[in-house]
C-alpha positions, 0 to 999 in steps of 0.5 A: 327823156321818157321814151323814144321812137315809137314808144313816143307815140303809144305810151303815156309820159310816166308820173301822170294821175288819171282821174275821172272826174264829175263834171258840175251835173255830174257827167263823168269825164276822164281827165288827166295831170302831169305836175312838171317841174318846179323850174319848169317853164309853165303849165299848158291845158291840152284840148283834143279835137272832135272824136279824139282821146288823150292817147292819141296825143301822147308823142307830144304829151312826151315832149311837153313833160320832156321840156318841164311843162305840166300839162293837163287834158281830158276826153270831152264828154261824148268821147274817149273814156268819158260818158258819151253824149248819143242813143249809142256810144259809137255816135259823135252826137252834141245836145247842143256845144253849151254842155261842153262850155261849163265842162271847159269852165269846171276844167279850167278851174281844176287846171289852175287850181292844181298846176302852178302859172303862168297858164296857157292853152293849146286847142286843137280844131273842135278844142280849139273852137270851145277854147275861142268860145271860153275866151270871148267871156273870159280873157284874163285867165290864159296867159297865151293860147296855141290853136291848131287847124281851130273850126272857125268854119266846117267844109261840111263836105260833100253838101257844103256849109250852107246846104248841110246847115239847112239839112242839119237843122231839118233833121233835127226839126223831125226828130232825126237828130240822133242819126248819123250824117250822110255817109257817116256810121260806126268807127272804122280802123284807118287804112294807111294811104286812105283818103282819111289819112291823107285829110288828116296827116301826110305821115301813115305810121302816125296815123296809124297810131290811132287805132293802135291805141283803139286795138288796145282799148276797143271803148276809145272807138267813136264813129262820124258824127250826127245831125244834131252834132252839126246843127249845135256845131253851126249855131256855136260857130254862129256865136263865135262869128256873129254880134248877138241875134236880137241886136243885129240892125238896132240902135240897140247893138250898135256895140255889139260884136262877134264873140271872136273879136272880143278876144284879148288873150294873144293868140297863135293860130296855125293851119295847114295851107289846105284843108279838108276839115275845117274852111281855112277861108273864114279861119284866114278871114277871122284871125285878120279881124283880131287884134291879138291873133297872129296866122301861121300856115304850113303847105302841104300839112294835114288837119292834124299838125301835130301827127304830121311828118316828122319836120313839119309836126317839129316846126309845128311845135317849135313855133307853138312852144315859142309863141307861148314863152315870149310870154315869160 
């Protein structure tokens, strides 16, 4: 074992190389490998979520190298130590989800040039998004796939989805784009027992992980999200969930289907029964409609399942890690 108790959760597993590597337009994004074991069960692609770094899942990193795996992950470009994406580098800003999509194609490729199959993925809400979005076009590359609390819809609170889709797009229309979201501004360091910790785990020491690991690095700090980030997040949600525009009620697309249901990679997909983030209605109504898609709910869990109280993150995983190797 690599570690335990806290040092769990603010140390990186020993033995992994961090490279910054240059994606195909030559944006830099930080990237990092843990080889595994050559007896070892597989290798697992790890995708964070929206305003994540790789730190900030280092307890389960641990545990992956722990049991054999190689594991592999990065800062999407726009946050962690990778070049950020606003007119400031505190901004959460997205030109458009497109520039992640051939990001995740190059560091799928590097993944499985580097760590030996089968492969697999685990995608972690806006990780687990892009991860829905790669596989809609590519389906035989991953093994199997784990999404934890994945956008499929946002709550978009206080607006609501159909109101601040309307705002998002008239924000960026007037060249806006770049401000932050009502309410939104630059990273504030979390507050045990806040509002904020409680949308994203029950369990205050594991929240406060987070900026622990930005106390030490202060450029690991990213602030809310802006308009343009929310608008290019509703169209990609709009190409995951909806048949092409331009064929919708033609003869034409009589076969055209969402980018979701072309999925064949068998998938696992867990949420907590309630969640403030991410509009558990559509995940619920998303994962019926796949074939290849199984649904897994914990009461009581915040949007981060794996920075949960210890019982349930342990349950979390156990399920994940077994969902994965019914493969082999």
């Amino acid at each position: 074992m690599t570690a335990t108790g806290i040092g769990r959760r603010r140390t990186l597993p020993a033995g992994g190389q961090l490279v910054m590597r240059a994606m195909a337009d030559g944006w830099p994004v930080r990237t990092m490998m843990w080889p595994g074991r050559t007896d070892g069960p597989g290798s697992i692609l790890f995708l964070t979520g929206r305003g994540d770094f790789i730190e900030k899942y280092a307890e389960t990193f641990h545990d992956l190298v722990d049991a054999g795996w190689g594991v592999a992950t990065f800062d999407w470009r726009g946050q962690g130590l990778s070049g950020r994406q606003g007119d400031t580098a505190m901004k959460g800003h997205s030109p458009g989800f497109d520039n992640w999509l051939a990001d995740l194609d190059d560091l799928i490729g590097w993944f499985q040039g580097a760590l030996p199959a089968p492969w697999f993925a685990i995608g972690h809400s806006m990780g687990g998004h892009l991860l829905q979005r790669h596989l809609a076009g590519e389906n035989a590359e991953i093994r199997r796939a784990v999404l934890l609390a994945p956008m499929i819809g946002v709550a978009a609170r206080p607006l609501g989805a159909p109101l601040a889709r309307l705002v998002a797009r008239a924000m960026v229309a007037t060249g806006r784009g770049g401000d932050y979201v009502f309410g939104g501004g630059p990273y504030v360091p979390g507050t045990a027992g806040s509002k904020r910790q409680f949308l994203l785990t029950t369990d205050p020491d594991r929240y406060l992980d987070e900026g622990w690991w930005v106390q030490q690095n202060p450029a690991l700090a990213l602030g809310s999200i802006t308009w343009g980030w929310l608008h290019a997040a509703f169209a990609s949600l709009d190409a995951l969930l909806r048949p092409p525009p331009g064929l919708r009620g033609t003869g034409e697309g009589a076969g055209a289907v969402p980018g979701l249901l072309r999925i064949t990679t068998p998938m696992l997909v867990t949420i907590p029964a309630a969640d403030g983030l991410v509009d558990n209605r559509i995940t619920r109504d998303a994962v019926a409609a796949m074939r290849f898609a199984r649904l897994v709910e914990f009461p009581g869990a915040g949007h981060e399942l794996l920075r949960e109280a210890t019982p349930v993150r342990a349950a979390v995983l156990t399920q994940a890690l077994a969902f994965l190797q019914e493969a082999l």
